[in-house]
C-alpha positions as CSV (number, residue, x, y, z in Angstrom):
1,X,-15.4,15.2,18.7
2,X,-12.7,14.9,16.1
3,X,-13.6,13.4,12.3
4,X,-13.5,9.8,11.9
5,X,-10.5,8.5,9.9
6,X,-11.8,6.7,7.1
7,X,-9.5,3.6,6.9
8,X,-10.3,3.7,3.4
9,X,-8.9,7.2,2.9
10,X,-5.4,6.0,4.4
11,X,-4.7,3.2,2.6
12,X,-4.8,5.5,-0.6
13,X,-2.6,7.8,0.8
14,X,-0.4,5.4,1.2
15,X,-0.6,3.9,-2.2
16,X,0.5,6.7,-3.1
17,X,3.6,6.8,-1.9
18,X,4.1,2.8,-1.5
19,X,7.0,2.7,-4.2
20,X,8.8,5.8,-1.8
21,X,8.0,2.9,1.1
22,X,9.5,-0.3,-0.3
23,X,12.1,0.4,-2.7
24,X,15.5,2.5,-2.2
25,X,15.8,3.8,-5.4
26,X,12.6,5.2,-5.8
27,X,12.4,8.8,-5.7
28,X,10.5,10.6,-3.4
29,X,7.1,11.5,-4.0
30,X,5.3,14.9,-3.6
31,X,5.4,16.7,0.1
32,X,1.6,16.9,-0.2
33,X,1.2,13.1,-0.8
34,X,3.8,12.5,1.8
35,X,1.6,14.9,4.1
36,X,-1.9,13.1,3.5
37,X,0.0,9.7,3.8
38,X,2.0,11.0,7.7
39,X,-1.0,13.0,8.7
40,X,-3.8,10.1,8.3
41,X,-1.7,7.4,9.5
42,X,-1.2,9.0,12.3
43,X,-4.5,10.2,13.1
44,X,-5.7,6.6,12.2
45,X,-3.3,5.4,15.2
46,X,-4.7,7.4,17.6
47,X,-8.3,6.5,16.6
48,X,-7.5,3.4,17.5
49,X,-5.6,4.0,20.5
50,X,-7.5,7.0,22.1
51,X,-5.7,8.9,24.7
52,X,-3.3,11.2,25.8
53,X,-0.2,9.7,27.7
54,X,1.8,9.3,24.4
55,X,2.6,11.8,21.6
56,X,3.7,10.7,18.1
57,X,5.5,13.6,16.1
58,X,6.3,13.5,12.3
59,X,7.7,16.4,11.8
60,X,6.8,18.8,10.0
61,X,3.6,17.1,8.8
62,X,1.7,16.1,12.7
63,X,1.8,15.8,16.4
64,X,-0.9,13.1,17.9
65,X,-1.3,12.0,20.9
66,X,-2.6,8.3,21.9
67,X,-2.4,5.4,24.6
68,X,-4.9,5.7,27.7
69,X,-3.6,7.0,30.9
70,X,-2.6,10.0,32.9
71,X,-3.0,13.0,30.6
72,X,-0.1,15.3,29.2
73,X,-1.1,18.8,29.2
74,X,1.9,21.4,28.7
75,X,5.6,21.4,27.9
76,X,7.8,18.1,26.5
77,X,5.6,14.7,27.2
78,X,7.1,12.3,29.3
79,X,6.4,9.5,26.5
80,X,7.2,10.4,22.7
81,X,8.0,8.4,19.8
82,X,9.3,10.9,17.1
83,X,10.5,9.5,13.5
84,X,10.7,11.2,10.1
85,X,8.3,10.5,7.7
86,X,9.6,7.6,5.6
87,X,10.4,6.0,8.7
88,X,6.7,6.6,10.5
89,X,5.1,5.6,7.2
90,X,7.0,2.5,7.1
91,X,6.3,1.7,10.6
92,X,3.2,2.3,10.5
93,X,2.7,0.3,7.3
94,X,4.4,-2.9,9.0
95,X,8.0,-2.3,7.2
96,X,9.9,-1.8,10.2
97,X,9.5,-1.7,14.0
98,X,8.6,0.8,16.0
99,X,12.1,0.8,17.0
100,X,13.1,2.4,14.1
101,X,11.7,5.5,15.4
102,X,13.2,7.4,18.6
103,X,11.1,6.3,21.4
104,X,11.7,7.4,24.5
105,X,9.5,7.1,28.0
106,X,8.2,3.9,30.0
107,X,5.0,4.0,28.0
108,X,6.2,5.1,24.7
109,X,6.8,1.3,23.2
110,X,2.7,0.8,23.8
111,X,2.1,2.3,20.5
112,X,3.1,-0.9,19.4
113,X,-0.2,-2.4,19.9
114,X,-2.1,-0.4,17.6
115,X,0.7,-1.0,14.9
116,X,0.9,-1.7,11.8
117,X,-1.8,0.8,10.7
118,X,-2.1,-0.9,7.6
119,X,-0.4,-3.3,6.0
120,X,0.6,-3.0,2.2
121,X,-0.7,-6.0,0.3
């Protein structure tokens, strides 16, 4: 069984990189914050949404995949949601919509209900 995300643990990542998040002028912070902050948002979401039918991918940082139902196994998933990192972190912090992200499948847009993540306060 995979580690427990601490919720805690995310919502300092974040922090870290919340001024990256919210303001366009801020510069961007470094790749290993970025990482932590991608990586345990990510792995938080599918904590919260166990399963396999969709994958997430921020590349380069992670690939997860969440959302009950029929399994994916090998080659391209039929549901993916794929965004860069500034935009998954700001999805996933409630700063945009999922839609901001390439979604692409029937079930992809059911990552929704485990978003936002967290919500900066």
């Amino acid at each position: 069984m995979a580690k427990r995300i601490d919720p805690a643990a995310v919502t300092a990542a974040v922090e870290r990189v919340r001024d990256w998040l919210t303001r366009e002028d801020a510069p961007a912070p470094e790749r290993a914050a970025v990482a932590e902050a991608v990586r345990l948002s990510a792995r938080m979401l599918a904590q919260e949404l166990p399963g396999r039918s969709v994958e997430l991918r921020v590349p380069p940082f992670v690939a997860v995949q969440a959302v009950a139902g029929p399994r994916h196994t090998r080659g391209t998933p039929p549901n993916v949601v794929e965004a860069d990192p500034r935009t998954w972190l700001r999805i996933a912090c409630g700063l945009a919509p999922l839609s901001a992200a390439e979604v692409s499948g029937a079930r992809a847009g059911e990552l929704a209900a485990g978003l936002p993540v967290l919500r900066l306060g």
